[in-house]
One Martini backbone bead per residue (centre of mass of N, CA, C, O) as a GRO file, in nm:
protein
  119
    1UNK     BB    1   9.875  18.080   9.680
    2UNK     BB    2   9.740  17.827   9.837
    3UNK     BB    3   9.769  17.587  10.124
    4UNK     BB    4   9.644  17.307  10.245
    5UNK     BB    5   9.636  17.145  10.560
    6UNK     BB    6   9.648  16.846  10.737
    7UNK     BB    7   9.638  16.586  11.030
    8UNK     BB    8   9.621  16.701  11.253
    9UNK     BB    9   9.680  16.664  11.639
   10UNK     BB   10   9.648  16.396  11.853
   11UNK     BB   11   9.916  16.250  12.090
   12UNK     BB   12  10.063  15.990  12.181
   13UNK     BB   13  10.355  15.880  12.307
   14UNK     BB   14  10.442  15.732  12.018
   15UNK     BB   15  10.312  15.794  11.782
   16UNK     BB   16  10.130  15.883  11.470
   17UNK     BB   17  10.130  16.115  11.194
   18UNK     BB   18   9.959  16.276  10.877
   19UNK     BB   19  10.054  16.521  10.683
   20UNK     BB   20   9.894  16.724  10.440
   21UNK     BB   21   9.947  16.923  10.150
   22UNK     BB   22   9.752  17.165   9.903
   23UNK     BB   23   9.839  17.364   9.569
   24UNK     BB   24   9.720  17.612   9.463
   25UNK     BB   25   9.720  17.816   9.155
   26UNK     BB   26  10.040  17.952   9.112
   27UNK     BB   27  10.251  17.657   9.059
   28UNK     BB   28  10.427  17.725   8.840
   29UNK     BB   29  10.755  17.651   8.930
   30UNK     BB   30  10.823  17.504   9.174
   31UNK     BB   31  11.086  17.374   9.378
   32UNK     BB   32  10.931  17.326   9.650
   33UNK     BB   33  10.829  17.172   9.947
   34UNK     BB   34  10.722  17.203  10.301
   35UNK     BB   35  10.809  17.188  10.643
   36UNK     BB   36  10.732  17.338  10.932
   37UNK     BB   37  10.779  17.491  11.276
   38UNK     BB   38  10.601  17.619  11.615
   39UNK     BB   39  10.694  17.666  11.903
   40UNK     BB   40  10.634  17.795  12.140
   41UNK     BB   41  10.861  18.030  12.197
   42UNK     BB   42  10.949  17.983  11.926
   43UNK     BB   43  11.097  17.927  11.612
   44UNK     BB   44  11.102  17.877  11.291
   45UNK     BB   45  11.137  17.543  11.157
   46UNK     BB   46  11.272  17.311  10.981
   47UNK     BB   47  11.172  16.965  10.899
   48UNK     BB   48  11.102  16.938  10.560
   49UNK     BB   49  11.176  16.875  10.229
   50UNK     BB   50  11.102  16.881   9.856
   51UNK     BB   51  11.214  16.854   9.540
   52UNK     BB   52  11.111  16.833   9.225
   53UNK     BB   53  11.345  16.547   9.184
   54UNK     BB   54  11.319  16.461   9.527
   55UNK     BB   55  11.519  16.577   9.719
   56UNK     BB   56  11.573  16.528  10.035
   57UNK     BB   57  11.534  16.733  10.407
   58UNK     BB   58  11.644  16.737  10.735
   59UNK     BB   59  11.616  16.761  11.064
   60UNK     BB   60  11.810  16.612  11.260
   61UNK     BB   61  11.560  16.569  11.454
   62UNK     BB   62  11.398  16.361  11.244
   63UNK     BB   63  11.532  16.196  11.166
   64UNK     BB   64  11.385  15.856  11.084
   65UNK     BB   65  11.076  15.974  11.180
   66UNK     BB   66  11.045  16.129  10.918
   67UNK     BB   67  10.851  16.149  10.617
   68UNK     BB   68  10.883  16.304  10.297
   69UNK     BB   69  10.611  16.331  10.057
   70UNK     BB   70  10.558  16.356   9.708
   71UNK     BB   71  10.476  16.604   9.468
   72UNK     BB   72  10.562  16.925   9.288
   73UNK     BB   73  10.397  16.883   9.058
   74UNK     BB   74  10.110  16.814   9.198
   75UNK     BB   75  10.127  17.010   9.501
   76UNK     BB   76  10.211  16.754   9.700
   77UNK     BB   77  10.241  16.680  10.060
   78UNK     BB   78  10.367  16.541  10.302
   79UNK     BB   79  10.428  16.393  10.680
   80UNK     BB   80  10.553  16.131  10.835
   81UNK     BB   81  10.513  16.096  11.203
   82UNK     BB   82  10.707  15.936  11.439
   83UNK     BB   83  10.751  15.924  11.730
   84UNK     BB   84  10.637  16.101  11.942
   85UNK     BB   85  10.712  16.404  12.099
   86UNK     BB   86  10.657  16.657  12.276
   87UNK     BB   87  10.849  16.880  12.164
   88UNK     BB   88  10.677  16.829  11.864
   89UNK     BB   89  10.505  17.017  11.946
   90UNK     BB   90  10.301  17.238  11.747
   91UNK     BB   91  10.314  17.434  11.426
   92UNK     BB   92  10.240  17.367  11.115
   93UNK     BB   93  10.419  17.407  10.836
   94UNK     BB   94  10.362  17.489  10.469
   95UNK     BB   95  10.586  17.514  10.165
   96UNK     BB   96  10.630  17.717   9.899
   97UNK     BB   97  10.938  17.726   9.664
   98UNK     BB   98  11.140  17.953   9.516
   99UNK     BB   99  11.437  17.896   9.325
  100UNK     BB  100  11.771  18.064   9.317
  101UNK     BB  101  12.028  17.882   9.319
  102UNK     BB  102  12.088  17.862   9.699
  103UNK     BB  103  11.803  18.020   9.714
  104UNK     BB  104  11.552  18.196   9.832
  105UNK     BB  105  11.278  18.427   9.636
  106UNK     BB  106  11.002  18.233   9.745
  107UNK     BB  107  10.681  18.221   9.915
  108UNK     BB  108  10.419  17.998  10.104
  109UNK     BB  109  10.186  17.997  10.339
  110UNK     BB  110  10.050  17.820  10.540
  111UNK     BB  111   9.828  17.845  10.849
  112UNK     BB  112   9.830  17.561  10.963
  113UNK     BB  113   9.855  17.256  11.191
  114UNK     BB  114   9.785  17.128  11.504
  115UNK     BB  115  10.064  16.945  11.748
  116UNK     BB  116   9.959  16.716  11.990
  117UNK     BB  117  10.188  16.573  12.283
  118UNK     BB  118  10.119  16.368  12.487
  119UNK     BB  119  10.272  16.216  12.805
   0.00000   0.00000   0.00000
């Protein structure tokens, strides 16, 4: 599976930005696809979720300004950000998740495309 970012840059606190992802290659049967971030010296979290059925979840950190859309069945992600604070400067991940029972039992990453917040 490839998976290609887009979107990322530079944003003025309160800005917006809008990252792109789309997964090519062995993708069918997907679960979930979503993004992650990883700010220097932290580790990666995760930032929002969609669901093949369409139900999404969110890092409490995000909940109201972020907005996670797209179709797993199409391999495609969105997630459109609002209102960013420099705190949310990062290295933005996406990810596609194959999930058994209430678990990840496969996933692949793409490569990042970083987001920065300048105050």
């Amino acid at each position: 599976v490839n998976l290609v970012e887009s979107g990322g840059g530079f944003v003025q606190t309160g800005g917006s930005l809008r990252l792109s992802c789309a997964a090519s290659g062995t993708t069918s049967s997907i679960d979930a696809m979503g993004w992650y971030r990883q700010a220097p010296r932290k580790q990666r979290e995760l930032v929002a979720r969609i669901y093949r059925e369409g139900h999404t979840n969110y890092a409490d950190t995000v909940q109201g300004r972020f907005t996670i859309s797209g179709a797993v069945a199409e391999n495609t992600v969105f997630l459109q950000m609002n209102s960013l604070k420099p705190e949310k400067t990062a290295v933005y991940y996406c990810i596609t998740v194959w999930i058994m029972g209430d678990s990840d039992i496969s996933n692949y990453w793409g490569r990042g495309t970083q987001v920065t917040v300048s105050s």
